[in-house]
C-alpha positions, 0 to 999 in steps of 0.5 A: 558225854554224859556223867551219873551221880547216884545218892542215897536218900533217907537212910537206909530205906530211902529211895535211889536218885540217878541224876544225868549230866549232858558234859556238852550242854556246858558252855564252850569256855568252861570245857576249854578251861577243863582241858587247859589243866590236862595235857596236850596230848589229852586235849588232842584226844578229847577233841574228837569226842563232839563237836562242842569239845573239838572247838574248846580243845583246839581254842586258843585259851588252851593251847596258850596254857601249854605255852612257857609263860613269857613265850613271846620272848621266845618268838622271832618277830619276823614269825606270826601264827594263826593260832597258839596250837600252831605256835606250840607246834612250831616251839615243838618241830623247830627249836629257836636260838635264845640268849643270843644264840648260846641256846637252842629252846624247844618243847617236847610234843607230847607234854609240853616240858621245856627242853634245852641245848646248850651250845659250845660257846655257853660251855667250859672247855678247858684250853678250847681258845688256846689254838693248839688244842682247840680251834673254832669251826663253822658247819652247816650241820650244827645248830650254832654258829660255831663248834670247836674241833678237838686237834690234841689235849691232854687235859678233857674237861667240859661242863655245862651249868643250867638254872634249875628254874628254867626246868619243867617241874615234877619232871626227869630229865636227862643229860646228853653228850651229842658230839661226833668222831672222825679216825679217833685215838685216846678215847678207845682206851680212856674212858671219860667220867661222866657227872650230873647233879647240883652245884656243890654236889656229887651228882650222878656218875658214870664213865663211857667211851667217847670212841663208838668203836672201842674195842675190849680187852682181852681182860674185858669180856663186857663194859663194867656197871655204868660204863657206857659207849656212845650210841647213833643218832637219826641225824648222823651225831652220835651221843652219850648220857651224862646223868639225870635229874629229877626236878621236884620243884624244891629248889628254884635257885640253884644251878644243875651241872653236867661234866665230862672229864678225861686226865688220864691219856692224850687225845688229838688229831692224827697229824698233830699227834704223830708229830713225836707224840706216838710213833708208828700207826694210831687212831687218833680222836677227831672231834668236829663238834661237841656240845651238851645237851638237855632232852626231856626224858618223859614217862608215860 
């Protein structure tokens, strides 16, 4: 890789100097210095322009700079790896528990950005401890250890609380809802208010039904503006957009908040809300797993 430099020399009579810079005579730790301040997507690129490059680029002095500062915290010690692009790959394709398991933390491959999930026992619910309305369950399918199972409620409230400090700078995020519903009533005819922004403020909000299957009215030819339903997974769940937050970096001491309420109606399990509560036939909600989650939502 070469660079040309023109100048002009002696006003404007002078005489054009062009002066050639070889990029791979500098040494090695220069170049992987350079590329420790782009990304990692562009360290993968650059490593196929020489030989010399694909050294630097795949050198350790780089990767650690795409590494969360205090990442060893972050590593179970049982784990070794034979370099930090295997380290940051193995934080990018397998999320690791934190916090004593009340989070799950991963990076996103092409940035780098920190991404976070937060799990059921690091949420409000409302009455989620109370075993009429809520009752823990264990699954192999979730993240955490356990995840609480909606039996009827009259009363749906979640929030979730992040420091802003744990964001990645200059970056978008997006909130996420990732539940999922068996036989559901409640939710098809309540929307659920939805909210994202800072404590102590209003925040982004929108509303969306729980219930993938709603059906409109005969009023309701179309969901009105920022009314959403929930959409499918790869992995099976399905999810619901809360809001986003742009993280400019002014404030490192607050908190963002993520919400989901429902006042209006009465949402829970057939069995138990048959039981008086409604006559004859109904679809009832049936939540196996609810919890938040924080995914890096990246431009390019």
């Amino acid at each position: 890789m070469k660079s040309k430099v023109s100048e002009m020399e002696g006003g404007g009579n002078g005489d054009l100097s062009i002066d050639t810079l070889n990029l791979n005579a500098l040494p090695q730790d220069c170049i992987a210095t350079i590329i420790s301040f782009t990304s990692p997507r562009d360290a993968c690129r650059l490593s196929i322009v020489s030989t010399i490059f694909k050294l630097a680029a795949e050198s350790d002095a780089v990767w650690e700079s795409f590494l969360p500062s205090q990442y060893q915290a972050l590593i179970p010690s049982s784990l070794s790896f034979s370099s930090k692009k295997e380290l940051y790959l193995s934080l990018c394709e397998n999320p690791v528990l934190i916090e004593g398991g009340r989070k799950s933390f991963w990076l996103e491959k092409v940035s780098g950005k920190k991404c976070y999930m937060l799990s059921p026992k690091d949420l409000y619910i409302e009455w989620v401890n109370t075993p009429t309305y809520w009752r823990w369950v264990s699954t192999p399918e979730a993240r955490f250890e356990e995840v609480p199972e909606l039996l009827s409620v009259c009363w749906f409230e979640i929030r979730g609380k992040i420091s802003i400090s744990r964001l990645s700078l200059m970056t978008l995020y997006k909130a996420y809802l990732v539940f999922k519903v068996h036989d559901v009533y409640g939710f098809d005819y309540y929307p659920v208010n939805l909210s994202v922004g800072l404590v102590g403020t209003d925040g982004s909000m929108r509303t969306a039904y729980l219930d993938p299957e709603h059906v409109l009215t005969e009023q309701q030819s179309t969901l009105v503006e920022d009314e959403m339903l929930p959409k499918a997974r790869v992995d099976g769940w399905l999810e619901v957009e809360l809001g986003e937050f742009f993280n400019e970096g002014c404030i490192d001491d607050g908190e963002l908040e993520m919400t989901a309420i429902e006042i209006d109606g009465v949402i829970g399990r057939e069995d138990s809300f048959s039981r008086g509560l409604r006559s004859g036939p109904s679809r009832l909600i049936y939540v196996t797993q609810i919890w938040a989650w924080i995914r890096e939502f990246i431009f390019f």
